[in-house]
Each structure stands twice: as C-alpha cells, then as structure tokens.
C-alpha positions as CSV (number, residue, x, y, z in Angstrom):
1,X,-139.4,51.1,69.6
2,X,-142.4,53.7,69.3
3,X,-144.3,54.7,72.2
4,X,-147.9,56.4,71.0
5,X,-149.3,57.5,73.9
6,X,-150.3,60.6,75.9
7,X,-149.0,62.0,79.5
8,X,-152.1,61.4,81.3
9,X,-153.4,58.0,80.1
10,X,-153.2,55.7,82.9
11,X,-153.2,52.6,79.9
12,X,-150.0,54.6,78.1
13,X,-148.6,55.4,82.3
14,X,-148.8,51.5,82.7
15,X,-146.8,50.7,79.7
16,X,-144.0,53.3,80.2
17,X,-143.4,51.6,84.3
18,X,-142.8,48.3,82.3
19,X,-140.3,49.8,79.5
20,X,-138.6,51.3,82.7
21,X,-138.6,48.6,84.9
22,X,-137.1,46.2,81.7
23,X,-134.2,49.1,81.0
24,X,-135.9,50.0,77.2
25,X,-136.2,52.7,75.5
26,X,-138.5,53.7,72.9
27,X,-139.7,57.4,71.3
28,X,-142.6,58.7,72.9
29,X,-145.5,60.2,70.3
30,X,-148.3,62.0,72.2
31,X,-151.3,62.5,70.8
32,X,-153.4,65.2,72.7
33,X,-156.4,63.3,74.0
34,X,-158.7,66.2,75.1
35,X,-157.9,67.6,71.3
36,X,-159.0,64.1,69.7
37,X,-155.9,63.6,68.2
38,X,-156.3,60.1,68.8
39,X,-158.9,59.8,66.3
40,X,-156.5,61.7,62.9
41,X,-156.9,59.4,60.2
42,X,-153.0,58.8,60.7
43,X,-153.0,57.3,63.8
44,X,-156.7,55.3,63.4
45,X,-154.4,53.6,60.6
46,X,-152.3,52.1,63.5
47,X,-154.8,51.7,65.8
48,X,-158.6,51.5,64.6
49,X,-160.2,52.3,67.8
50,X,-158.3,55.3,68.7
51,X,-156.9,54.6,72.0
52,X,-153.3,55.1,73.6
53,X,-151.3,53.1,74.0
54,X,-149.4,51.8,70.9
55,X,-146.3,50.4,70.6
56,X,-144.4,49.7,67.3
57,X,-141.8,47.0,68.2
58,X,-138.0,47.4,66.0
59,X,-139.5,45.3,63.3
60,X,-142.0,47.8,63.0
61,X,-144.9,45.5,64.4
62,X,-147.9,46.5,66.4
63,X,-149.1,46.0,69.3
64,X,-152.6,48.2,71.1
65,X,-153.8,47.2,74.8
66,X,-151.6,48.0,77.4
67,X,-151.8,44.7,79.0
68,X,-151.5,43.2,75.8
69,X,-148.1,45.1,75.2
70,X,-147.0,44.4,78.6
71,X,-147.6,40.8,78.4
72,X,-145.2,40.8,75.2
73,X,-142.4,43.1,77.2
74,X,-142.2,40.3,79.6
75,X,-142.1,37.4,77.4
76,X,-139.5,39.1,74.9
77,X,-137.7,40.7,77.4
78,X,-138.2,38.7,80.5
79,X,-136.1,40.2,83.4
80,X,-137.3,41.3,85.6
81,X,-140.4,39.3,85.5
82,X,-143.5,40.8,86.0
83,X,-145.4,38.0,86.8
84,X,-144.7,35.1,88.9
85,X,-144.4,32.0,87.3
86,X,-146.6,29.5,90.2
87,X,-149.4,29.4,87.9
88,X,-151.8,30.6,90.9
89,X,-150.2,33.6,91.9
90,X,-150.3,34.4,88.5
91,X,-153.9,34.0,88.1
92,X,-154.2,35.8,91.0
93,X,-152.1,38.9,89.9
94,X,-153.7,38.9,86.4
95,X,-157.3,38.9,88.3
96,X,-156.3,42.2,90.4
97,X,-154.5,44.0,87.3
98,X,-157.8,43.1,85.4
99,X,-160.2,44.3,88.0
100,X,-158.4,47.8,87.0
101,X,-158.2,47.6,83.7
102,X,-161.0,46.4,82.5
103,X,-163.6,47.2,85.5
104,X,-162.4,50.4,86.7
105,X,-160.2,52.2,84.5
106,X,-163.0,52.0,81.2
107,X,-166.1,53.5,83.0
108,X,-164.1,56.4,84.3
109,X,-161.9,57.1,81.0
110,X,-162.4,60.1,79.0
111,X,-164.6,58.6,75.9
112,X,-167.6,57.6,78.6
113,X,-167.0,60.7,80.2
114,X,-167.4,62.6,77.4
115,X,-170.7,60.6,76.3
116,X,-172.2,61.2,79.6
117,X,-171.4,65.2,78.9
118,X,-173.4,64.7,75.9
119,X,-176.3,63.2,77.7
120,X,-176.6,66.6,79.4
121,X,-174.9,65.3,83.0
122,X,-173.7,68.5,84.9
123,X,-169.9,68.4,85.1
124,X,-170.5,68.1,88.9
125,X,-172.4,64.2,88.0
126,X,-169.9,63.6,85.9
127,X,-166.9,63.8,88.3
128,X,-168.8,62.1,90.6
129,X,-169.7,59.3,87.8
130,X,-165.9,58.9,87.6
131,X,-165.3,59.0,91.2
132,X,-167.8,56.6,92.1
133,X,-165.7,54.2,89.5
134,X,-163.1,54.5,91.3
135,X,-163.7,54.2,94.5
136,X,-165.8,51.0,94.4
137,X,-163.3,49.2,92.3
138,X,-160.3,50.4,94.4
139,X,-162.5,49.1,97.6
140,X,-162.5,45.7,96.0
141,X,-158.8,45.6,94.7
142,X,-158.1,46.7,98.7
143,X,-159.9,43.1,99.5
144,X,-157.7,41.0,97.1
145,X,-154.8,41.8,98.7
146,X,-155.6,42.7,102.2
147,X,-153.7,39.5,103.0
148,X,-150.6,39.9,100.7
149,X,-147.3,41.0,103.1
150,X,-145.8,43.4,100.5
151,X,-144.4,45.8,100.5
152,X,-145.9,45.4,96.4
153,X,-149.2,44.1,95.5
154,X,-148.5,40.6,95.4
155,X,-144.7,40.3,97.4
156,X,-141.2,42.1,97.4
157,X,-141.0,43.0,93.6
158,X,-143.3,44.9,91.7
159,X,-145.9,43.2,88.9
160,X,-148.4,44.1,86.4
161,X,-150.9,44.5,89.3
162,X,-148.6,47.3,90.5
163,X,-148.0,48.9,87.1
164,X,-152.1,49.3,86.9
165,X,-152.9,50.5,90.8
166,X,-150.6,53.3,90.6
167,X,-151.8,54.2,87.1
168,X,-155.4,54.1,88.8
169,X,-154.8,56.0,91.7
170,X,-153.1,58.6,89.8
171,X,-156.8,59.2,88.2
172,X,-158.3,58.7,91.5
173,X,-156.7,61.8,93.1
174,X,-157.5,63.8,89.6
175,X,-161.1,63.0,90.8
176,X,-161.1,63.9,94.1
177,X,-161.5,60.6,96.0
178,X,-160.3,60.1,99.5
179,X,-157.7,57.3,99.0
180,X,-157.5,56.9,102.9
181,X,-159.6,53.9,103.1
182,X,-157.4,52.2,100.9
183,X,-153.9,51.4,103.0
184,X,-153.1,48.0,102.0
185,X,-153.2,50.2,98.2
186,X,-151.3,53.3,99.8
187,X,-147.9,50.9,100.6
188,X,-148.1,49.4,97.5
189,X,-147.9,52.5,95.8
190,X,-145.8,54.2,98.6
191,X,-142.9,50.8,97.6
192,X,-143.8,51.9,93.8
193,X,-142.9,55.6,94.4
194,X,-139.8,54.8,95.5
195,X,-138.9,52.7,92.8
196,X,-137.3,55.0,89.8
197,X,-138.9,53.0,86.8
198,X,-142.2,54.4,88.4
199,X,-140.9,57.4,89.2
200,X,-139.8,58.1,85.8
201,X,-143.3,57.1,84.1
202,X,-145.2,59.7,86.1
203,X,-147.6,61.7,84.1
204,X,-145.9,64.5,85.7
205,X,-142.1,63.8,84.4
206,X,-143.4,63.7,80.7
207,X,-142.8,65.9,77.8
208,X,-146.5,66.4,76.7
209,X,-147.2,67.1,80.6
210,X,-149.4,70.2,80.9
C-alpha cells in the first residue's frame, strides 16, 4: 500500500494510528502542504480535490477521506476492531469522530486559513479563527463522553473517535489553546500516548517532519 500524506495533517495522522494499530505497512509519499504540492497535476490525478490523505490499496485502488479509508482498514482487515459492533455504541463513536472531522478539523485546516489570509485577516485573527474552532468543538466532544469510564474515548480499547481527538489536539496545541478544560479528552489521549501505534504516527516521528 501507498500512503500520500504529509507529517502534519491531522486527516493523513489519523490514518497512519489505524495502519499501526492493524500491524500494516504501506510507503509514505509527502506532499509538502504549505508548498501546495498537493495541488501538482500528478497528484490532483489521484485525488481531484487536493487533500491528504490517499491511500492506494495492493490492487492499486484508491481510496481519499480519512474516515473513508479507515472505515475500509477495519472491514478488510478487521482486528483489532475499531468500532464496536452494538449498533448504538457505534453510532455513538461515529457521531464523536465526526464532530472532529467534519465540524472541527475543516474550519481550522490550512485551505480556510489561508482564504481568511487573503481576506486581509491579521495573522493574530487568524490563529485565533483557528483556535476558536478548536476550542468550541473540543468543549462539546468533552460533553459526549463526560460519562464514558475509559481509559479511551468510548471503553478499554482505542476507536476511530480516538484516532481523530489526538489528531485534533495535536492542532490544538499548534494553536495555542489551553487544553486544561478538557480532562475527560486529556486521559483519552494520555491511554493513546502510551499505546505505540499512536506513538509511532506522531507528526513528530515522521520523515517529512520539519
């Protein structure tokens, strides 16, 4: 398998926890965000909106969307699962991975970033644009599973909702928020940390890291 991603991408972070945590392997391509090589005519041939991740299955297949990819790793290569199979707590672990991909993670990535730059927002407005993000959708992700035991998001084994709060709280800190409000989050990712397929993934532990 092909990994296109970048160090830094909390969608392309996400994916590499679940290659870990199922034991795969794949070759990691980066293409340099901040340098728009996601937008080279090469790689908009694989993936027409420019976005990491991709991952080319064996077959040589595609597949773009993190979630979407992950959501394949688990049915092709189901152990360890990473969601539960009661059909509620399932619902309930998609919702809260959800809330951060597709609530938080967009308004704060770098393409609306750079937009508001454009608009003539001061780099101080803009931090705090994608602090703000964060910080309201982390509040309400701290809600959903205020109840859960743990030591993970939803139990004693990690699941997608895992794979997308560390991801997000690894962009959280980049912007400066104070995560201490957050520690039903903080022992999720504190169980996370101390589980090597996360560990592995970190932006940090990549080849492409600056």
């Amino acid at each position: 398998m092909k990994l296109h991603g970048y160090f830094r991408s909390s969608a392309a972070y996400r994916v590499r926890i679940a290659l870990n945590l199922k034991g795969l392997s794949a070759e990691h391509l980066s293409h340099h965000l901040r340098k728009g090589e996601q937008c080279a005519p090469s790689y908009l041939a694989i993936n027409p909106q420019g976005l990491v991740p991709t991952l080319e299955n064996d077959a040589g297949a595609i597949l773009t969307q993190s979630l979407a990819i992950i959501e394949w790793l688990d049915e092709v290569y189901p152990e360890p699962p990473l969601l539960p199979k009661d059909p509620l707590r399932r619902a309930k672990v998609r919702a809260f991975a959800l809330a951060i991909a597709c609530d938080v993670h967009p308004v704060q990535n770098l393409k609306v970033l750079t937009r508001l730059r454009g608009l003539g927002l001061s780099e101080e407005q803009v931090t705090g644009w994608a602090a703000w993000a964060n910080r309201e959708g982390l509040a309400a992700c701290e809600t959903l599973i205020a109840d859960e035991a743990g030591p993970f998001c939803f139990g004693a084994t990690p699941t997608i909702a895992d794979l997308c709060l560390v991801s997000q709280l690894a962009n959280a800190r980049r912007f400066g928020v104070d995560l201490a409000a957050f520690p039903r989050l903080l022992k999720a990712e504190a169980a996370a940390k101390n589980n090597k397929a996360f560990a592995d993934a970190a932006p940090d532990r990549q080849p492409d890291a600056e």
